[in-house]
C-alpha positions, 0 to 999 in steps of 0.5 A, spaced: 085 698 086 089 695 092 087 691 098 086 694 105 092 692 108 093 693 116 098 698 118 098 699 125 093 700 131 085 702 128 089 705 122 088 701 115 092 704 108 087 704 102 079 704 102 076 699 107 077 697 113 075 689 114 068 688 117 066 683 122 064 677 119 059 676 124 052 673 121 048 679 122 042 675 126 046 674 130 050 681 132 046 686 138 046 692 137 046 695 146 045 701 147 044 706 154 051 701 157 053 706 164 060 708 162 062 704 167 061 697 163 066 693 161 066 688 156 067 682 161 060 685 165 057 685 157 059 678 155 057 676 163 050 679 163 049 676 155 053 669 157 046 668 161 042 667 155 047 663 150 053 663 148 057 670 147 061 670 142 064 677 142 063 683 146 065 690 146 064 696 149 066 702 144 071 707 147 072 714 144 079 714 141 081 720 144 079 719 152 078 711 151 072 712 156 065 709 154 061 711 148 055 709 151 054 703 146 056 696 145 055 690 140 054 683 143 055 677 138 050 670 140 052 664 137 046 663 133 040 667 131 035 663 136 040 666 142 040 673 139 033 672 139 032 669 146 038 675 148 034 681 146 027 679 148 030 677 155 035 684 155 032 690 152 029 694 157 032 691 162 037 695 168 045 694 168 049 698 172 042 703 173 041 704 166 035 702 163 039 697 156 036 698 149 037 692 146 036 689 138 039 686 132 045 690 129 043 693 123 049 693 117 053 698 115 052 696 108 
């Protein structure tokens, strides 16, 4: 079987799209965003208890407006765990955050 190969904008030709290859300790799944966050708002809120290495609020493709929920990536497990003890249950933007360590797609 041929490897995926990338073909253009979110499109990939054979079976799998490539995963993040992020440590799954340090993933954050971040749920209740207000539609209005940003990926900006996210790493800067997240920045306040380690090092952000990525942040992303997931867009609907159709409308590109916010799907509610995003992922934050800590630069190691100790900050991912500070982070979600720290966050969850906390309000930004007026919406109470659901907070915790992504569980994997496998």
């Amino acid at each position: 079987m041929a490897p995926s190969q990338y073909t253009g904008q979110n499109s990939y030709e054979g079976e799998r799209r490539p995963r993040d290859e992020a440590a799954p300790d340090t993933k954050l799944f971040v749920g209740n965003i207000s539609w209005g966050c940003s990926d900006k708002e996210l790493a800067e809120t997240f920045g306040q208890h380690g090092n952000v290495l990525n942040a992303v609020v997931l867009k609907d493709r159709e409308t590109g407006r916010s799907r509610g929920f995003g992922f934050v990536t800590m630069s190691s497990p100790e900050e991912a765990s500070v982070a979600v003890t720290a966050m969850d249950g906390q309000t930004l933007d007026g919406r109470q955050l659901r907070v915790n360590l992504a569980n994997s797609r496998s």
